[in-house]
C-alpha positions in Angstrom: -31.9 15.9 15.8 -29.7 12.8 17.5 -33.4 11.0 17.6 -33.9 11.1 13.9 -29.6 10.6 13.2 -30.3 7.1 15.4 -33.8 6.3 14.0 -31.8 6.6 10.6 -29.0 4.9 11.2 -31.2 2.3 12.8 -33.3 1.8 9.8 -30.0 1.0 7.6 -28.7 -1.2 10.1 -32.0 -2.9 9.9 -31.5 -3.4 5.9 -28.1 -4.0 6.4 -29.4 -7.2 8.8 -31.8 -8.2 6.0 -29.8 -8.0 3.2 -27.0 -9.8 4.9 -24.4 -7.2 4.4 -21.6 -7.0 7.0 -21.1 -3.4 6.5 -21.8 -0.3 4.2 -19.8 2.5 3.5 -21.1 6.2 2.9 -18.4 8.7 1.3 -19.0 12.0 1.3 -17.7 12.3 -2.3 -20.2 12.2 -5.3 -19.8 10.4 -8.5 -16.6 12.3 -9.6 -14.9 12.7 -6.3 -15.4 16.1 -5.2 -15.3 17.4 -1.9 -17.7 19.8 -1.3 -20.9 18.3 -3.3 -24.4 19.1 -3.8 -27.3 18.8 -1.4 -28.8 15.7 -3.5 -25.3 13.8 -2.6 -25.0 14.6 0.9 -25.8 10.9 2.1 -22.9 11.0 4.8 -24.4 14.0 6.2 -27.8 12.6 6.1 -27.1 9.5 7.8 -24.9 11.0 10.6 -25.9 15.1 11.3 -22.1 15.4 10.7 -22.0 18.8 8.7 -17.8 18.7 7.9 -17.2 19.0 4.3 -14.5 15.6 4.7 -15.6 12.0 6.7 -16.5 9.0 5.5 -18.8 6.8 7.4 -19.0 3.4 8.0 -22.5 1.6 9.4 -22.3 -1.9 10.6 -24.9 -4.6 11.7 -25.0 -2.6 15.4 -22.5 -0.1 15.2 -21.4 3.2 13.5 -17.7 4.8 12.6 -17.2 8.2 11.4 -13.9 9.0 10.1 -12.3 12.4 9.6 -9.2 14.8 9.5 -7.8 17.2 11.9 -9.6 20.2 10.3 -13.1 18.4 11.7 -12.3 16.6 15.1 -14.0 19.1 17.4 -16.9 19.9 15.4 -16.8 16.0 15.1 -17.3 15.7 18.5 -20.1 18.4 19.1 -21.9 16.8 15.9 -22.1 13.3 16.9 -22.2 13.7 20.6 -25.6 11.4 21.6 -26.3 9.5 18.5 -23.7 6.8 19.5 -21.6 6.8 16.1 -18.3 6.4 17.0 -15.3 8.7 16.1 -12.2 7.6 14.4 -10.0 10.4 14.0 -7.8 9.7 10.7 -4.0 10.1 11.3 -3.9 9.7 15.0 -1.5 7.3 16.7 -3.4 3.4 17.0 -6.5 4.8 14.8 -6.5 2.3 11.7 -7.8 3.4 8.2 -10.6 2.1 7.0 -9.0 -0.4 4.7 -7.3 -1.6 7.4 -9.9 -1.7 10.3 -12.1 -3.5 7.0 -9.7 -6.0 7.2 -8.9 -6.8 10.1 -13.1 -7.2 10.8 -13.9 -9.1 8.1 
């Protein structure tokens, strides 16, 4: 599984390059903002193996961010363990939001 989550990731990161995007962001929300949504939305899932119904991933020119709550830091942890995305675990002391870290990068 971390095999095809990095071949993935390094295929978007590839368009990303191409397209000359410095970033790209995939919710886990669908068109109306829900939570839990259906398989044909699960893009954030797809892209990073990370199963938690709340995260928000961001994929840059040679890195990865995942960002979730509380409720999914260890499962977190045990679903992105090997395919070098990096956690960001939202509320935590010095752990920036993604507007924020957006900013401050770009």
């Amino acid at each position: 599984m971390m095999n095809r989550i990095a071949k993935r990731i390094g295929q978007l990161q590839k368009m990303i390059r191409e397209r000359r995007i410095d970033a790209y962001l995939v919710p886990t929300s669908d068109y109306h903002e829900s939570e839990y949504v259906g398989a044909h939305f699960a893009c954030r899932e797809y892209i990073t193996g990370f199963t938690g119904s709340s995260g928000t991933a961001l994929i840059e020119k040679n890195k990865a961010k995942l960002w979730t709550d509380g409720r999914y830091f260890i499962q977190a942890e045990r679903e992105l363990e090997g395919t070098g995305i990096e956690l960001f675990r939202m509320q935590e002391e010095g752990v920036p939001e993604i507007p924020d870290f957006l900013y401050e990068k770009m």
